[in-house]
ROZASE-762422 format. One record per residue (C-alpha): x, y, z; residue in three letters. Coordinates in steps of 0.5 Angstrom, whole numbers, plus 500, padded with zeros to 3 digits. Layout:
<nodes>
XYZAla
...
</nodes>
This chain:
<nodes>
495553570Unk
497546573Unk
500539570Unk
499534574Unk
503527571Unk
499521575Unk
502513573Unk
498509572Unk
502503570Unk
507501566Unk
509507560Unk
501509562Unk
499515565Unk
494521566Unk
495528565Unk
491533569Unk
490539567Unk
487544572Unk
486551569Unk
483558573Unk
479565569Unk
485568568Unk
489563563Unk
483563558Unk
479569559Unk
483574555Unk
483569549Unk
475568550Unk
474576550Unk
478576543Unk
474570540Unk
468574542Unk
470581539Unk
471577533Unk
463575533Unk
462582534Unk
465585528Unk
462580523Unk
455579527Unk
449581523Unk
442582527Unk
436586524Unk
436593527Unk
444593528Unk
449596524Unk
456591522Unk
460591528Unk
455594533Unk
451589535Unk
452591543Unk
456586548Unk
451583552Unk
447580545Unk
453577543Unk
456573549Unk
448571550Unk
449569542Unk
455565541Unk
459566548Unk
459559551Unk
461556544Unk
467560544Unk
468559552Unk
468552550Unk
472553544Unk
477557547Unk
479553553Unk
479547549Unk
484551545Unk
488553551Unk
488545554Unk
491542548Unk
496548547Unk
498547555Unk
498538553Unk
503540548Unk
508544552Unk
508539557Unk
510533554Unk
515538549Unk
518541556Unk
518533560Unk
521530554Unk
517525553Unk
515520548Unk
508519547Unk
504512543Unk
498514540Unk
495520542Unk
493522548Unk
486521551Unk
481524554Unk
480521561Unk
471518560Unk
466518565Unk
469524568Unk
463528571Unk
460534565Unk
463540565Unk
459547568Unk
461551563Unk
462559566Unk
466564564Unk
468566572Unk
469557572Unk
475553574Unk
476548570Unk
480541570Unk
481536565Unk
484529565Unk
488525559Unk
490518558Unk
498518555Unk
501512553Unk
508513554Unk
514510549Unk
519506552Unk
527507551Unk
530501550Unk
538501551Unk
540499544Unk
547497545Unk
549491539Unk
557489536Unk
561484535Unk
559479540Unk
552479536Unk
550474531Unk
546474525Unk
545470519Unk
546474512Unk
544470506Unk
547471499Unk
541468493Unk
546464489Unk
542465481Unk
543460476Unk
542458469Unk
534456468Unk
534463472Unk
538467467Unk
533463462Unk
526465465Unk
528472464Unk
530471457Unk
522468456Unk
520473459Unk
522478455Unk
521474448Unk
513474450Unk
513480453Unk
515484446Unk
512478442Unk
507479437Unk
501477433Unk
503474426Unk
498473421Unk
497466418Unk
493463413Unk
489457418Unk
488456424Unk
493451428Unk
494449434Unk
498454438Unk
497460441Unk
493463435Unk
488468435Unk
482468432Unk
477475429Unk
471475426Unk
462474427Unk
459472432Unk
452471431Unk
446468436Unk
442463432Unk
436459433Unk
435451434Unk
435451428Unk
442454426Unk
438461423Unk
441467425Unk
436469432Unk
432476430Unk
434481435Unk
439477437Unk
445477439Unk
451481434Unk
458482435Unk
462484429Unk
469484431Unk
469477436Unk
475475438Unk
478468441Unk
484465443Unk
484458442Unk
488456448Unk
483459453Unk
478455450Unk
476450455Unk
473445450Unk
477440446Unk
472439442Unk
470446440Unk
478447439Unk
478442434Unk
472444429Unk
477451428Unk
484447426Unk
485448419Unk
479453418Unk
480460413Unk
478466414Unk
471466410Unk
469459414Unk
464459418Unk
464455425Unk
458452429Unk
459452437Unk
456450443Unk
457458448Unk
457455454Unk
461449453Unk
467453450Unk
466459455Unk
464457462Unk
465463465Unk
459468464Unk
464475465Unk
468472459Unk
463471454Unk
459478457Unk
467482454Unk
467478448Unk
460479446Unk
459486449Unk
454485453Unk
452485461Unk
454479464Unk
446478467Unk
444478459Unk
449472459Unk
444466462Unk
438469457Unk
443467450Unk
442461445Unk
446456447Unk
449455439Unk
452462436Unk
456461428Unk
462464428Unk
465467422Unk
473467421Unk
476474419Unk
482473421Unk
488469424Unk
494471428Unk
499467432Unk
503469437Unk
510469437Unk
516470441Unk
521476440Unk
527474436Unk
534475441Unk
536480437Unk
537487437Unk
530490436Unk
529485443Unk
534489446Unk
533496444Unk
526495447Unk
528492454Unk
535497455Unk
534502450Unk
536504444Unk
544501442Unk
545500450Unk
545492448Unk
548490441Unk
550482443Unk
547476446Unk
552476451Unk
551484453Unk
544482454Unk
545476459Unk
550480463Unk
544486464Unk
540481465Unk
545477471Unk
545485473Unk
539484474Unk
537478477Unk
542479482Unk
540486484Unk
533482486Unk
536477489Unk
540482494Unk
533485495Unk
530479497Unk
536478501Unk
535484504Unk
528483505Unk
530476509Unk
535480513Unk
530485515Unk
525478519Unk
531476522Unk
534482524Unk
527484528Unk
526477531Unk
533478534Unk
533484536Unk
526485539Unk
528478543Unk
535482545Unk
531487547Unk
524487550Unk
519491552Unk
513492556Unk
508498552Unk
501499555Unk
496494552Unk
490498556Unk
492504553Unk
494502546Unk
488498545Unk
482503548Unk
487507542Unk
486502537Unk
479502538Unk
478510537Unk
482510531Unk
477505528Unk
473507522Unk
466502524Unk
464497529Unk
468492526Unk
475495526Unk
473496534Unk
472489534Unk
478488530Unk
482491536Unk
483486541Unk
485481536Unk
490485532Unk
493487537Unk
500482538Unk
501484531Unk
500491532Unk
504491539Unk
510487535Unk
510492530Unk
511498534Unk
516495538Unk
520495532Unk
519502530Unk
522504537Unk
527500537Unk
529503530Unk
527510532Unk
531509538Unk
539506533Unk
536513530Unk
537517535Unk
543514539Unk
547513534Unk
544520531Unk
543518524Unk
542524521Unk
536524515Unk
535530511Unk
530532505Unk
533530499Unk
536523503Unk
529522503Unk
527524496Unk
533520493Unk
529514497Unk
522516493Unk
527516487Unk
529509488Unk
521506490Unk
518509484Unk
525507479Unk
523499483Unk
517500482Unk
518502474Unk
522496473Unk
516491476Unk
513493469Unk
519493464Unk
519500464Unk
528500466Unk
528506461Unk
524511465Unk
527517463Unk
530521470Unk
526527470Unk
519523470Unk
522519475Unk
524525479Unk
517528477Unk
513521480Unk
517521486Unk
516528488Unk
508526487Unk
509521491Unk
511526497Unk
507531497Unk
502526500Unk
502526508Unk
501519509Unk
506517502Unk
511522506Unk
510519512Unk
511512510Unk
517513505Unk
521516510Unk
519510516Unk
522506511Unk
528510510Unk
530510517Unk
529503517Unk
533502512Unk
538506515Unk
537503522Unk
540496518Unk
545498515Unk
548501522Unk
546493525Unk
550489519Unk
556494521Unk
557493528Unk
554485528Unk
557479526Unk
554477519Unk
553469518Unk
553469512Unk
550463507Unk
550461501Unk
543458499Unk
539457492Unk
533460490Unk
529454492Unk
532453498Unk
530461500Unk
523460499Unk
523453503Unk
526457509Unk
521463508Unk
515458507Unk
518455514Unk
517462516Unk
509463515Unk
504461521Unk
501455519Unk
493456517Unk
489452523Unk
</nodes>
């Protein structure tokens, strides 16, 4: 067997690999003994099919399977043994001339390899990049307190109808031109609206002051434009919502306003958990923890844009854009992702780029990154992810169980773990830079991010 390495441009190659008898024969007279063992032909007992009948039967599948094993085998011990650092994965060289498969036959096959380049990361002191720090402030402070009032709000019964956020139950009843319920018409017992998603002023106005046992007269359509809001609060398919009578009677049962939850304990037992928070003042201080964990984070998420511009400007590199592009079109699931590939390809570039520049920090500092550093970061995703929710007191065997879930899928695994190398490839930036750190406003953040998208043509 022979390797051969070719360049063919920047960081693109081709590997050649020749193969004679004697590095795929052996391998090809197992395969075949073990078609024999299980063949199965008419006249013949298990396992005595004679030799001649087998190779005639299966033996170009197996010369096939066999060499292709052993090319693939002799791929991944070369680039192992050479060191090197592939993009993509290697591709089978086309309009090559087809294969005369014998048993007795030279072989030689060719693969295109797009090959990582390795950037001298070399940061300190001498480099400057901007920090920022999310100052928080009162209508902040105020927001999430609202927030948590109507998330643990309720509906309180009422006597009649007001305006607010009232919340109206009772029959809906298709009717005739002439007001008369419509035979095989439309019936919905417990209907339910909600007198602020009304579009119609007027239709809002014929239920202020009405009581449970009143009866109302609307115009459907008029008050809900929208068919898929009339097809769920009737029960019924949206392309029946064109066929209906325009008028319906609607027959009060029942009447609800929603209310805020009181800032007192209750309100604080559910959001902390039980006897956490026993004070309004206690509350506002869990809730400033908060806003500046989030706000960390979001400066964190600014310091992640500027660290990756700064450091693929400090530090380019050239990738094979031929290979990486024919790579991108094969991994495409249809013509339009194929298509697709040209087009996508700067971003695409940029983001690998990036990935060898942490990759690289990793590996030059030798930042070391084990199993349960990478369960601890799963607990932390899905702890973060709880919270999005209002769910701050997730007990920590069920965090433990979702982030172990979370990485017994492959491709979950992969991606938690790029994530944490990134994460640990800032922390050493922000170390060994100079951090130029600003104090900014919340709105003064957005505005920068705003600046910071590309402009729509």
């Amino acid at each position: 067997m022979n390797i051969t390495k070719e360049t063919v441009g920047s960081q693109h190659a081709v590997l050649k690999v020749q193969l004679t008898p004697e590095d795929y024969a052996s391998q090809v007279e197992q395969g075949l003994k073990g078609y024999k063992k299980s063949a199965r032909l008419p006249g013949f007992r298990p396992g005595h099919v004679p030799d001649g009948i087998i190779r005639k039967m299966y033996g170009k599948y197996v010369l096939m399977d066999e060499v292709g094993k052993v090319t693939s085998e002799a791929i991944t011990k070369y680039i192992s043994d050479e060191k090197l650092q592939l993009l993509g994965d290697p591709l089978p060289v086309e309009n090559e001339e087809p294969v005369d498969w014998k048993y007795d036959g030279d072989y030689a096959f060719s693969f295109e390899i797009g090959i990582a380049p390795q950037p001298d990361i070399q940061l300190s002191k001498d480099d400057k990049i901007k920090a920022y720090e999310i100052q928080p402030d009162q209508e902040m402070e105020d927001a999430y307190i609202r927030n948590y009032a109507r998330r643990f709000g309720q509906f309180v019964s009422r006597d009649t109808v007001s305006e607010g956020d009232e919340m109206l139950k009772g029959k809906m009843v298709e009717l005739n031109e002439d007001k008369t319920p419509k035979e095989g018409g439309v019936v919905k017992e417990e209907a339910s609206i909600y007198l602020e998603f009304l579009k119609d002023e007027e239709t809002r106005k014929q239920f202020i002051g009405r009581k449970a046992g009143d009866e109302v007269i609307i115009e459907l359509q008029k008050a809900f434009p929208n068919e898929v809001e009339i097809s769920s609060m009737l029960g019924i398919d949206k392309a029946a919502v064109k066929d209906l009578q325009p008028q319906f009677s609607f027959t009060l049962a029942t009447v609800a306003r929603f209310e805020n939850a009181a800032l007192d304990t209750e309100l604080f037992d559910k959001v902390y958990g039980e006897g956490q928070v026993k004070t309004e003042d206690e509350f506002r201080g869990r809730i400033r923890e908060e806003i500046a964990q989030h706000l960390a984070e979001d400066a964190e998420y600014k310091f992640r844009v500027d660290v990756r511009s700064a450091l693929l400007d400090k530090f380019p590199m050239e990738l094979p854009e031929e290979f990486l592009k024919k790579w991108m079109r094969k991994q495409a699931k249809d013509e339009k992702e194929q298509t697709a590939a040209d087009s996508d390809y700067e971003g695409f570039s940029r983001d690998l780029k990036w990935q060898i520049i942490v990759n690289e920090i990793i590996r030059a500092q030798k930042i070391e990154i084990g199993e349960n550093d990478v369960v601890a970061f799963a607990r932390d995703i899905a702890r973060r992810q709880f919270a999005q929710y209002g769910m701050l007191n997730v007990p920590d065997e069920n965090i433990e169980g979702y982030a172990r879930t979370m990485l017994q899928n492959e491709q979950e695994a992969r991606r938690i773990f790029e994530q944490l190398c990134e994460q640990r490839a800032l922390q050493y930036v922000r170390e060994t830079v100079t951090l130029d750190t600003a104090k900014v406003s919340m709105d003064e953040y957005r505005s920068m991010l705003a600046a910071e998208q590309p402009q729509s043509k």
